[in-house]
N, C-alpha and C positions, 0 to 999 in steps of 0.2 A: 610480150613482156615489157615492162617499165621499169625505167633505172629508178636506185634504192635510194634509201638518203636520211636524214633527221627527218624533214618534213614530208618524206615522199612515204606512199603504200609500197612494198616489198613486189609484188608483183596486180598484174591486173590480165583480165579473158572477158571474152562479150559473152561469156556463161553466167558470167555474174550479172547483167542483165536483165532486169524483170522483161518478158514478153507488153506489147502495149496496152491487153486485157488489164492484165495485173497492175500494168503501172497507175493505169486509173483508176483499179479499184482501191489501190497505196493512197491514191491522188485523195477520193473521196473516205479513207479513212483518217487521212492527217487534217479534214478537215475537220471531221467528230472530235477525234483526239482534242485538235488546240481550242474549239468550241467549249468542251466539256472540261479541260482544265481554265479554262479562263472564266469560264461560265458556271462553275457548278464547286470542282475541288480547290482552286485558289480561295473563292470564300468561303466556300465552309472551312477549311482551315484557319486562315487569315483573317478573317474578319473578324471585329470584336464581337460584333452579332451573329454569330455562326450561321454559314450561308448567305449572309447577308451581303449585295456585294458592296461596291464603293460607288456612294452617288457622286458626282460631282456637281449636280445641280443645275449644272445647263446643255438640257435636250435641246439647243436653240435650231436644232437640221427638221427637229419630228415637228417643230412648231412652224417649221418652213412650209414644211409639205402639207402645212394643212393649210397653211397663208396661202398656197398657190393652188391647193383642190378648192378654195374658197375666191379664187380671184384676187389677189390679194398679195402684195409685197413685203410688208411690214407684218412683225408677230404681233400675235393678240397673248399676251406674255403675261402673268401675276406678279411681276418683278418689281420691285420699288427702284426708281430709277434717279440716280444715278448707276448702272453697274459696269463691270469692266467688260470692256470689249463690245462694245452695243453703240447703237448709233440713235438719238431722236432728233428727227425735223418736224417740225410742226405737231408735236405731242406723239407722234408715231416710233415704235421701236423698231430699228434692222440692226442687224449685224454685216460687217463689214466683206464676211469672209463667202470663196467664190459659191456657187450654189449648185452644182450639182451633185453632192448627194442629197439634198432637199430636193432633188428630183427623184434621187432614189428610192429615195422612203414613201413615195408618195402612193404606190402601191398599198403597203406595210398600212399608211396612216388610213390610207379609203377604205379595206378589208376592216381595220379591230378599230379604227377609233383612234382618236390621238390620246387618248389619257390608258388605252391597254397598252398602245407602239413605248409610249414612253415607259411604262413599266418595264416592258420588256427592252430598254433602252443597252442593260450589258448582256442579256445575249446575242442581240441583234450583232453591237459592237464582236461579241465572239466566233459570230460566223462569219461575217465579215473577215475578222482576224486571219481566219483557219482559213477560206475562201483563197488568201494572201499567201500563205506559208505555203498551199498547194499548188500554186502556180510558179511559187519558189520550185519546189518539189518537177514541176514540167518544165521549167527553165534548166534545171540543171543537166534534166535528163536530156535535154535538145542541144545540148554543149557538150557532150559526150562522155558526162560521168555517168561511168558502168557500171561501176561495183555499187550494188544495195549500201554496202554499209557507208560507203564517201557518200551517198546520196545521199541517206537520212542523215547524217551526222550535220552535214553541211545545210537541211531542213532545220533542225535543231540548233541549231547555230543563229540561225536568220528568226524563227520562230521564239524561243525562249532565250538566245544569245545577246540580242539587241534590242531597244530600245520602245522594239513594236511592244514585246511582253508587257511590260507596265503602262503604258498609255492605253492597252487596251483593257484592259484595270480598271485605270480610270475613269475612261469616258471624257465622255462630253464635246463640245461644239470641234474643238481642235483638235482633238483627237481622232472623232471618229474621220472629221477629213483626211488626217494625216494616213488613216487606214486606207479609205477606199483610194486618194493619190497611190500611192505605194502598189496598190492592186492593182491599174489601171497601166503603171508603168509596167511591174513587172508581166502583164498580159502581152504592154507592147512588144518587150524585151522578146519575149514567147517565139512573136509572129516575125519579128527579125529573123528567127532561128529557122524558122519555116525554109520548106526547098524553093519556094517562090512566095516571099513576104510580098504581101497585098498592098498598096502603097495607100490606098484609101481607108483600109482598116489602121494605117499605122496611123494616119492623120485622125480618126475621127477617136482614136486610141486618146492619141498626144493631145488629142483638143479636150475629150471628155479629163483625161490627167489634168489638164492648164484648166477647165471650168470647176476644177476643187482645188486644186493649189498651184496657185500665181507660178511661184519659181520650177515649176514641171512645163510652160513655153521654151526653157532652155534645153530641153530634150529633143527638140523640133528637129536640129543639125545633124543631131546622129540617124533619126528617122530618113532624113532625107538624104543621107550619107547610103542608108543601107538601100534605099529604092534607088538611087544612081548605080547599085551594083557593087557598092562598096572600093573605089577606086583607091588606090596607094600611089600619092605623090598629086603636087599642082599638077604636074601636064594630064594626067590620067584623069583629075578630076574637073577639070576644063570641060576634056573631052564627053566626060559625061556628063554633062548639063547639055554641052549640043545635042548628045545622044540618047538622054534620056528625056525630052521634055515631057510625053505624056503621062510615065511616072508621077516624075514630080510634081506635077500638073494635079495627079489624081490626092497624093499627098496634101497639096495646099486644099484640095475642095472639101477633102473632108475634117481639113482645121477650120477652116475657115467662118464657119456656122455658129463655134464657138467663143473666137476670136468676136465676132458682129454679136452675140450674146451678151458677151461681159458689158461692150459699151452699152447697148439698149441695157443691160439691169443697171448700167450706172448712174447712165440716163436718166432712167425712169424713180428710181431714189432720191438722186442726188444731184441732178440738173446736169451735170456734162459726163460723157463717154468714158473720161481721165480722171473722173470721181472714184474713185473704190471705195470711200471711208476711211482706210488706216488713218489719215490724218485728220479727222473728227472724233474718236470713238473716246467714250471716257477711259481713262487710266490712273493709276493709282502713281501718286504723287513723284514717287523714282524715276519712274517710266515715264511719266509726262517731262521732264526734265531730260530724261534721254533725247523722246520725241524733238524736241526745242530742239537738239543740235541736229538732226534731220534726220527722217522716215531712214533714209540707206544712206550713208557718210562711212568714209575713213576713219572719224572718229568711234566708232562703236568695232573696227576691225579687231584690236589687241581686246577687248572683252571678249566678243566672240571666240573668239582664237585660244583661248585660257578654257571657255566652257568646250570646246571641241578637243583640245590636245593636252591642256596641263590638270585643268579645276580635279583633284581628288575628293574625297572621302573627307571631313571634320573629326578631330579627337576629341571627344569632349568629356574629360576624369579619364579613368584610367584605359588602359592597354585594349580591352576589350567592349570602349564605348564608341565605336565608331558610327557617324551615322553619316549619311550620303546629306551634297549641296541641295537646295532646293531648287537653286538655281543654275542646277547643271551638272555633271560629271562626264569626263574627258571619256574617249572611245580608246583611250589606250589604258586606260583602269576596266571599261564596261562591256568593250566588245572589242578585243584586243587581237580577237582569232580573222575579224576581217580583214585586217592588216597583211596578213598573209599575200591574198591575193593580189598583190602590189608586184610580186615576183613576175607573174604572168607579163608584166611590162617587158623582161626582158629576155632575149633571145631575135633569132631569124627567121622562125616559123612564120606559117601566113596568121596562125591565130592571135601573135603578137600586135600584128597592125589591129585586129580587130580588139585584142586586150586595149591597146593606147585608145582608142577611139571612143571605149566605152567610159575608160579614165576620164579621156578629156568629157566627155558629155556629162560624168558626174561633179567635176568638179565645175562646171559651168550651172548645173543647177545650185548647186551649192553656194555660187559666190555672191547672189544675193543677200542670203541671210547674213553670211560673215560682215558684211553690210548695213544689218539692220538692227535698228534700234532696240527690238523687243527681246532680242536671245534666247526666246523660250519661257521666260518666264517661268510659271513653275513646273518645274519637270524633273525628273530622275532620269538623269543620262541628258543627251544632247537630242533633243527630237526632231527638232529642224535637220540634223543627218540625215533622218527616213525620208526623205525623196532624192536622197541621192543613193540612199543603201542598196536599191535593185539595181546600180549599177556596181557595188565595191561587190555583191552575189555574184553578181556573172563572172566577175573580174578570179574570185573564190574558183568557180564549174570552171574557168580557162586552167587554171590551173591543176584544181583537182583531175581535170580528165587528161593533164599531160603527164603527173605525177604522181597521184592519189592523195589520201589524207593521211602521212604517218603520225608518229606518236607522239613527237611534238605537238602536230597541230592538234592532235586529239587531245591532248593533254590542256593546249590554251583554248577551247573548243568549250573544255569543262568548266574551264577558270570562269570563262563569259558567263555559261548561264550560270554558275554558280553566283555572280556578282550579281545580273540581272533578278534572279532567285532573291538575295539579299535586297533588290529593291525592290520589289513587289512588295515584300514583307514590311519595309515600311512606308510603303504607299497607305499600308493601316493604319500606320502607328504615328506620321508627323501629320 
């Protein structure tokens, strides 16, 4: 039995339990599900063109992968150029941003072609999605939430609750990264949970996550936290760096590969290892004035900090015009139910050191963006959160599995994807 509460489930039994058959075949149902709503019933609904989904107009990952089945660095792109987010040196266009899912797709692109992959650019995005919500879905269950219903609620939550829903809507170059990052973390989160986490799959985990988005290197300490054994306190974890070297060891081999990647692609673009692009890429006139006071500064903290915890909703006439920032909305208006798992921080249990630990890794990915220059740009909700959100999930399973999901949280659970809901809706409409 489990104690009762506003936030807590009434009681909980390992009856509630799916068997591990079941669980996977749940696993491989929620991926159709969030596939075929993102992919099929959001636009035909939604869309002005019924069915139709939302282009955004730059597949620039499907033109990677044919730049690299061709030998080839730079896109062979129809683009007039200047455009935002693009890089040319010597009449060539790249993109700035990290390239492995342009390894991804590179199957996709060799099999149909680059002009069928890119047709199929938002379902691709949708299985991808649903791929992500599933391994939400095995994360939690590895954290020891029992009950069916705290499990899907808590998929539902993460899936349609936040931030993922509408980016993968959208599409395009920053999006789909921000998907397969997210995927790739929560994979790793997975293998942490394992009865003996592989220290080399978490590395080649955290590296393939850092070869699609930069600020996912800052998950590295938690990886390497949990292959020391997970120690509690400086002496304990002293000790385990004496005592775990070849862990560790096997951890760094398999970041490693990624890490000497990035500099040879920077290299190879852009003449030195420390080249990424961000500070070349064209941008539109605001943004370039951001840029000027520096790529990551203190100065751009209190903007960020406004799009992550205050920016609301716009009134614009009367009581029932409200329409979401474009450049941004706080996670305490859009996904408010994650918030919850902040609780798990506190107590004496052993899963508390592992709640703090996962906190601290999140907020360590995160403190870049708060940082940078760009905030998102245009977005619904705060999208730079989703590489940290598979850490605020677990943070969610730590506590769902000590208390369950009661009616409060189900209640703000509804509120998320109901707002989320309300932006998708106008990811058509501005």
């Amino acid at each position: 039995m489990r104690a009762t509460g506003p936030l807590a489930g009434t009681t909980t039994s390992t009856i509630d339990a799916p068997a591990p058959h079941v669980a996977w075949l749940v696993g491989a149902a929620v991926v159709l599900l969030v596939a075929a709503v993102d992919a099929i019933v959001v636009p035909g609904i939604l869309s002005p063109k019924p069915g139709v989904p939302y282009d955004a107009g730059r597949p620039d990952y499907f033109y990677m992968a044919d730049a690299f089945l061709h030998g080839r660095l730079w896109l062979d792109v129809p683009w007039p150029q200047p455009i935002a987010d693009t890089v040319v040196v010597g009449g060539r266009v790249y993109v700035p941003f990290q390239p492995f899912p342009g390894l991804l797709l590179m199957p996709l692109v060799a099999v149909l072609g680059l002009t069928a992959s890119i047709d199929l650019e938002p379902l691709v995005n949708a299985v991808l999605s649903g791929i992500t919500v599933a391994l939400a879905w095995t994360l939690l269950g590895r954290l020891g939430v029992r009950r069916w219903t705290d499990r899907l609620l808590l998929v539902a939550l993460f899936g349609f609750g936040t931030v993922i829903w509408n980016i993968t809507i959208r599409g395009g170059v920053w999006h789909t990264a921000e998907i397969v990052g997210t995927g790739l973390t929560l994979w790793a989160l997975c293998e942490t949970r394992a009865e003996r986490p592989r220290p080399w799959l978490l590395g080649l985990l955290g590296g393939a996550a850092f070869f699609t988005r930069s600020t996912l290197l800052f998950a590295l300490p938690y990886y390497a936290w949990v292959a020391a054994g997970r120690p509690a306190g400086v002496d304990a974890l002293r000790s385990a760096v004496r005592t775990s070297p070849g862990a560790l060891a096997m951890l760094v081999a398999g970041f490693v590969p990624f890490v000497v990647g990035t500099g040879y692609y920077n290299w190879a673009r852009f003449g030195s290892p420390f080249e990424t692009g961000y500070g070349l890429v064209a941008l539109p006139g605001f943004l370039t004035a951001l840029r000027a006071q520096g790529l990551f500064s203190l100065v751009h903290l209190n903007m960020n900090l406004d799009y992550l915890f205050l920016r609301g909703p716009r009134l614009e006439g009367s009581v029932f015009e409200w329409k979401p920032d474009t450049l941004g909305m706080a996670v305490t208006y859009s996904s408010p139910a994650l918030v919850v798992g902040v609780r798990s921080l506190w107590g004496r249990l052993p899963e508390t050191v592992e709640a703090r630990a996962l906190a601290l890794a999140g907020a360590l990915v995160l403190a870049p963006t708060l940082l940078y220059y760009g905030g998102g740009w245009l977005q619904f909700g705060y999208r730079y959160l989703l590489d940290s959100i598979p850490f605020w999930v677990a943070l969610c399973g730590l506590w769902a599995a000590r208390r369950g999901v009661g009616a409060i949280w189900k209640a703000v659970i509804a509120w998320s994807v109901g707002v989320n809901a309300w932006l998708v809706y106008w990811t058509f409409r501005l």
